[in-house]
Backbone as ProteinMPNN parsed JSONL, in Angstrom:
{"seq_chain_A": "XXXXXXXXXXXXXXXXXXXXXXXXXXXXXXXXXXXXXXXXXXXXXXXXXXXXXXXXXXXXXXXXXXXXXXXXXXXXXXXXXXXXXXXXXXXXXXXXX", "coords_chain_A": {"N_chain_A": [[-36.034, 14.231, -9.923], [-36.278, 12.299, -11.921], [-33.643, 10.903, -10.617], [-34.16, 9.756, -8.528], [-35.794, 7.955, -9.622], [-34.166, 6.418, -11.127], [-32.514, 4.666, -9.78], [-34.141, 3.252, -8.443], [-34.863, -0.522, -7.478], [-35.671, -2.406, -10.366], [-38.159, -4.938, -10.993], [-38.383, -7.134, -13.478], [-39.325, -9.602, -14.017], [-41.519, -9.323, -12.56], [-42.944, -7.137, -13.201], [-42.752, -5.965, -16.227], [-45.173, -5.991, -18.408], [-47.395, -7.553, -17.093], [-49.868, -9.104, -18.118], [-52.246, -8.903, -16.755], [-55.272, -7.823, -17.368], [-54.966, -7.074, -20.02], [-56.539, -7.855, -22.095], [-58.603, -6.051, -21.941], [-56.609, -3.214, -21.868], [-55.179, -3.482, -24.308], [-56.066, -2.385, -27.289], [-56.02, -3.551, -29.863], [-56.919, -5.579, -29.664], [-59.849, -5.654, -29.481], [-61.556, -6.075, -32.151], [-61.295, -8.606, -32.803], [-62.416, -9.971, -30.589], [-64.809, -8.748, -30.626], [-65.974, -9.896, -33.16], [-65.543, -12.58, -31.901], [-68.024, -12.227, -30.375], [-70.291, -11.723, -32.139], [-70.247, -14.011, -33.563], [-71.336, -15.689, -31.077], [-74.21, -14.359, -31.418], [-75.274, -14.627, -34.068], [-74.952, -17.819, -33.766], [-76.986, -18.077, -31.646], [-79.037, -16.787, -33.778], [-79.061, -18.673, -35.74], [-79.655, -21.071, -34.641], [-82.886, -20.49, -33.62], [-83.544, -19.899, -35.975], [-83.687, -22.347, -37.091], [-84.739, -23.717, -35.735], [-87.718, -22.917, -35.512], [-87.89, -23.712, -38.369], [-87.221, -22.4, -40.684], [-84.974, -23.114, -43.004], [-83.178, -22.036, -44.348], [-82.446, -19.35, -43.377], [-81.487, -20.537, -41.333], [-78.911, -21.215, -42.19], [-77.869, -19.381, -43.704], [-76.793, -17.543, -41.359], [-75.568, -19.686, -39.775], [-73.326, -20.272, -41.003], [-72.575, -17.407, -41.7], [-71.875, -17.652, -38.723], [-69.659, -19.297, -38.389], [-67.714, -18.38, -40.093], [-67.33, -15.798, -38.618], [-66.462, -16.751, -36.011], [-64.018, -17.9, -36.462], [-62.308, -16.132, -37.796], [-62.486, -14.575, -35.807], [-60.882, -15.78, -33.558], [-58.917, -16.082, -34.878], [-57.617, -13.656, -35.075], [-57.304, -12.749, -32.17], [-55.951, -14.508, -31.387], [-53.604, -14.038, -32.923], [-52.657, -11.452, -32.248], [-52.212, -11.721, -29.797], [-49.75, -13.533, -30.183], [-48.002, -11.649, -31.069], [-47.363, -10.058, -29.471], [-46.407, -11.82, -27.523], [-44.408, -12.014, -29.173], [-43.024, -9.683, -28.867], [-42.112, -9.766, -26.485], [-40.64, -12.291, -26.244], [-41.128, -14.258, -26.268], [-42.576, -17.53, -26.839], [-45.567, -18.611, -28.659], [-47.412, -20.527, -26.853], [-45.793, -20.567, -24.774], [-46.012, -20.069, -21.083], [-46.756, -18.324, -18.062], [-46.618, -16.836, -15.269], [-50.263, -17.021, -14.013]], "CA_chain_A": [[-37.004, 13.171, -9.746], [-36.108, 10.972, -12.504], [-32.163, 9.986, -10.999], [-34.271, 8.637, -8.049], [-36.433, 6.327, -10.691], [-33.508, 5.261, -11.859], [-31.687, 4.095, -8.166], [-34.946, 1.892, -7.804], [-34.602, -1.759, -8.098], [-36.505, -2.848, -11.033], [-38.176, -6.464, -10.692], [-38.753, -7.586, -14.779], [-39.629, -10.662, -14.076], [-42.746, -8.89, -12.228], [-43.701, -5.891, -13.692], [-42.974, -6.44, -17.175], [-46.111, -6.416, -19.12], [-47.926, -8.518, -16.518], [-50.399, -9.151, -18.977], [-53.667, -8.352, -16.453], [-56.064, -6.732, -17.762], [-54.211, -6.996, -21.594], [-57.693, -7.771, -23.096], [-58.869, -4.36, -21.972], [-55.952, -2.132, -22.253], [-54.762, -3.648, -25.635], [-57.185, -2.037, -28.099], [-55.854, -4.53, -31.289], [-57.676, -7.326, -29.364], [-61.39, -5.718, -29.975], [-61.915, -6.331, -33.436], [-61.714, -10.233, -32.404], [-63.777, -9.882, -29.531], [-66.69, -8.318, -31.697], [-66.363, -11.223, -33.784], [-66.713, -13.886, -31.342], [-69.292, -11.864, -29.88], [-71.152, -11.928, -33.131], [-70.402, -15.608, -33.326], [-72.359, -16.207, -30.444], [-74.845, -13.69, -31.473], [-75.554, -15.43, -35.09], [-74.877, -18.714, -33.097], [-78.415, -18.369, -31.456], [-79.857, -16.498, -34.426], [-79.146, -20.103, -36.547], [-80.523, -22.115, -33.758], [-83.874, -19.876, -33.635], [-84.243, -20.296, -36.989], [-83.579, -23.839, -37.124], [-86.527, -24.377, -34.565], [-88.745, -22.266, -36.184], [-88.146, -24.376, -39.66], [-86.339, -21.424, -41.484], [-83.506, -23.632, -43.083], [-82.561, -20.811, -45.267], [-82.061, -18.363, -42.79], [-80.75, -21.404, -39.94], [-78.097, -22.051, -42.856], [-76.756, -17.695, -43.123], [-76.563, -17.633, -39.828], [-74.571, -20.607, -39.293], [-72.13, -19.641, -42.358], [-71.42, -16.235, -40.656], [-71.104, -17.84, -36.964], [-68.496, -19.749, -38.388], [-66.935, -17.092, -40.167], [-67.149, -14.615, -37.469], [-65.92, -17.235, -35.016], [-62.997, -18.432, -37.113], [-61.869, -14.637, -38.048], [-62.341, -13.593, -34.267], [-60.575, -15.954, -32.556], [-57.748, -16.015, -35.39], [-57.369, -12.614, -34.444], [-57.124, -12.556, -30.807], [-53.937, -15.276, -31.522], [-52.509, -13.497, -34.187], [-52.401, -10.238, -31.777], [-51.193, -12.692, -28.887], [-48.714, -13.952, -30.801], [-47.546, -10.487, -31.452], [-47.165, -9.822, -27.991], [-45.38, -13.036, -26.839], [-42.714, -12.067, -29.878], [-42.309, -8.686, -28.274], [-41.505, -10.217, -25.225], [-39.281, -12.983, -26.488], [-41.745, -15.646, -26.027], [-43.486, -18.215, -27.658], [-47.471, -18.192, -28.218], [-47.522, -21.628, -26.041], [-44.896, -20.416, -23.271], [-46.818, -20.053, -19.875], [-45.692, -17.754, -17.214], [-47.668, -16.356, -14.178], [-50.855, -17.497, -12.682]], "C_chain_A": [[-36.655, 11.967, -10.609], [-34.266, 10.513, -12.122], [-32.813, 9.304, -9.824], [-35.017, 7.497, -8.512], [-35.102, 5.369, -10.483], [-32.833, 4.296, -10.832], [-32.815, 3.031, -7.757], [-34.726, 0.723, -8.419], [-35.58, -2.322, -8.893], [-36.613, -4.463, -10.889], [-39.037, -6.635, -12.227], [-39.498, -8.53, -14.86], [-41.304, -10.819, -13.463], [-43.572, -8.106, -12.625], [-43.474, -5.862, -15.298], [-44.141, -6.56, -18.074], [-46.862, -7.546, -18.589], [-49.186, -9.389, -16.832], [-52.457, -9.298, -18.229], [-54.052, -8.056, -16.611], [-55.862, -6.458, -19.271], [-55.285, -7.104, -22.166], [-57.989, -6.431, -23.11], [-58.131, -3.251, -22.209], [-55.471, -2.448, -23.838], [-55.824, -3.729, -26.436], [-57.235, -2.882, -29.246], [-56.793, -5.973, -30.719], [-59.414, -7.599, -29.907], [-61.558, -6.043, -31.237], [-62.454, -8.475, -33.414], [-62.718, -10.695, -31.355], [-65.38, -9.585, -30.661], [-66.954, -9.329, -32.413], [-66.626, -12.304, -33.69], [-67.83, -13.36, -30.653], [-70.037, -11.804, -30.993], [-71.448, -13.314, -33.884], [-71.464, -16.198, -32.783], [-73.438, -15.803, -31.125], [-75.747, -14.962, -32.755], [-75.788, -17.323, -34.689], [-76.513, -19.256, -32.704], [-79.448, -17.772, -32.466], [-80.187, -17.657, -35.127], [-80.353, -20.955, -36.164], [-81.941, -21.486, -33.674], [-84.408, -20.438, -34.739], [-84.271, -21.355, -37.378], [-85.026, -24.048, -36.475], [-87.42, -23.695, -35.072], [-89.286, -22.743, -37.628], [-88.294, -23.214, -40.979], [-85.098, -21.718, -41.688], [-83.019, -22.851, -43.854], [-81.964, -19.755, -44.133], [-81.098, -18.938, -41.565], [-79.227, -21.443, -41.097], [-76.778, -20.675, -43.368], [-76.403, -17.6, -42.268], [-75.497, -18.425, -39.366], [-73.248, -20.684, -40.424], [-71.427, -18.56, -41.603], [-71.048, -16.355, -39.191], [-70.082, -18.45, -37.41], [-67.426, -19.198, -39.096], [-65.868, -16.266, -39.33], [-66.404, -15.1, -36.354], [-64.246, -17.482, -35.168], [-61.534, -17.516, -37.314], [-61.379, -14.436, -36.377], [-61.321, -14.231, -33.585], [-58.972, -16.264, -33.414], [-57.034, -14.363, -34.829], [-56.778, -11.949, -33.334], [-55.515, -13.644, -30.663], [-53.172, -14.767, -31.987], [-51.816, -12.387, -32.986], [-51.718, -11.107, -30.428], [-49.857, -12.927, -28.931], [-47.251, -12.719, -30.775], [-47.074, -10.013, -30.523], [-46.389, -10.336, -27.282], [-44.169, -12.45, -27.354], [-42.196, -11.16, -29.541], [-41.666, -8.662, -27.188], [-40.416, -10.944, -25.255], [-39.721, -14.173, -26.283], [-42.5, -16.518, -27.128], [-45.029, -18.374, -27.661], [-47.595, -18.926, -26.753], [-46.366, -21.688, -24.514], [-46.045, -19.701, -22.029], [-46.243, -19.427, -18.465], [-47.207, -17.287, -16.374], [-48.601, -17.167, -13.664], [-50.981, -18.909, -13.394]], "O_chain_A": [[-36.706, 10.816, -10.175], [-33.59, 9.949, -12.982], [-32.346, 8.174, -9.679], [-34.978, 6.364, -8.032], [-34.939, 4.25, -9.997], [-32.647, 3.127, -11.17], [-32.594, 2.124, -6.954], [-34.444, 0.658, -9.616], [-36.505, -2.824, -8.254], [-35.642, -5.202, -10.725], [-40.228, -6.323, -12.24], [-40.399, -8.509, -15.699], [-42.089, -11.75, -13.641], [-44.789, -8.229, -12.491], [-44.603, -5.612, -15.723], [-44.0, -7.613, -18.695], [-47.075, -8.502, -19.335], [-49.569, -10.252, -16.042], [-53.481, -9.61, -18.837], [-53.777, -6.998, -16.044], [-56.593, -5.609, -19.781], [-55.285, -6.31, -23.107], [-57.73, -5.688, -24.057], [-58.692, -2.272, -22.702], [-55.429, -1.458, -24.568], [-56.529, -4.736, -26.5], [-58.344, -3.064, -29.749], [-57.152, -7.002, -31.291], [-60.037, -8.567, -30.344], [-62.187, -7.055, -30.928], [-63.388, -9.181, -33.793], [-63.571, -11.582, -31.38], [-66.405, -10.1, -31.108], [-68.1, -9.777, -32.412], [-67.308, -13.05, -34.393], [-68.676, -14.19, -30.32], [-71.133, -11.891, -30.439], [-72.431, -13.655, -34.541], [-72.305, -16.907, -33.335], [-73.98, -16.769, -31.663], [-76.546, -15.846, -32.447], [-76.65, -17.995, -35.256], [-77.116, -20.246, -33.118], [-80.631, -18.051, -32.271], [-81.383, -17.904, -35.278], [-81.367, -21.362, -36.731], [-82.584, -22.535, -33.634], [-85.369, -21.207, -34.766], [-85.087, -21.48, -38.29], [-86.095, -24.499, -36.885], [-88.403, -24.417, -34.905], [-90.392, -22.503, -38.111], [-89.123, -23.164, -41.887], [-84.156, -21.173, -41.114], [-81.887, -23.275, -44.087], [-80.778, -19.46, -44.278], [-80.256, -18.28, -40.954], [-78.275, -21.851, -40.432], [-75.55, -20.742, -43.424], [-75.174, -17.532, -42.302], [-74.599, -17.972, -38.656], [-72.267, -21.4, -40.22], [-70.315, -18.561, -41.076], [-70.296, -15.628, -38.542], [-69.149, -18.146, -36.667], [-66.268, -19.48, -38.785], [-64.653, -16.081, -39.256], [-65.743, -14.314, -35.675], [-63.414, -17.314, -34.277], [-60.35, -17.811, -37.151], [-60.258, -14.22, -35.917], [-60.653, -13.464, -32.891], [-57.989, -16.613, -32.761], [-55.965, -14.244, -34.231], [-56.031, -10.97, -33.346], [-54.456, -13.489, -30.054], [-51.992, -14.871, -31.653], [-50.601, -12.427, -32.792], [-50.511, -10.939, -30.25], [-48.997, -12.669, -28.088], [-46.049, -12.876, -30.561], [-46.073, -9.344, -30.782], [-45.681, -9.736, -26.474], [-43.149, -12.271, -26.689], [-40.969, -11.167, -29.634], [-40.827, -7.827, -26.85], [-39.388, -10.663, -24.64], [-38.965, -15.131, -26.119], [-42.932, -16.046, -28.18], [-45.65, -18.245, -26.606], [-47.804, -18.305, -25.711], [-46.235, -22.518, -23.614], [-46.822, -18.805, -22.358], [-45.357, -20.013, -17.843], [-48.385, -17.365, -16.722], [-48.213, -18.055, -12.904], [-51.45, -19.869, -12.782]]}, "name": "protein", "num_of_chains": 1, "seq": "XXXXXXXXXXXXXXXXXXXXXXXXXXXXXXXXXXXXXXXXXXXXXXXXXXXXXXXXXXXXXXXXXXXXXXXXXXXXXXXXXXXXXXXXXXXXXXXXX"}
């Protein structure tokens, strides 16, 4: 079974790490996800408490959304990044759709 694998014509340039679905199958990405999802999260907790005239609590809130946002979405590049260099690419190289 595996000498007819090998007799098939591989297409690299297609199958390759087609990177569909890479948020979900690449588990190093959640940690950044949770963090812009807690971005948002804190995001509208700020704004709540802003309108409510809780500048103490509008002013934590908006400390850790920008934190959490800053962290998360450094994250999700860093692990990008990481990905491109395994490939042979650059963050900013653009291939597919």
């Amino acid at each position: 079974m595996a000498e007819a694998n090998e007799s098939l014509p591989i297409d690299n340039a297609h199958t390759n790490r087609s990177h569909v679905g890479e948020g979900i199958a690449d588990g190093r990405n959640y940690p950044g996800y949770i963090l812009i999802g807690l971005a948002l999260a804190t995001l509208a907790l700020a704004l709540v408490a802003s309108g409510y005239g809780f500048k103490g609590w509008a002013l934590i809130a908006g400390i850790i959304c920008a934190v959490s946002l800053v962290c998360g979405v450094s994250a999700v590049l860093l692990e990008r990044r990481r990905v491109k260099r395994l490939e042979g690419l650059d963050l900013t190289s653009q291939e597919g759709h």
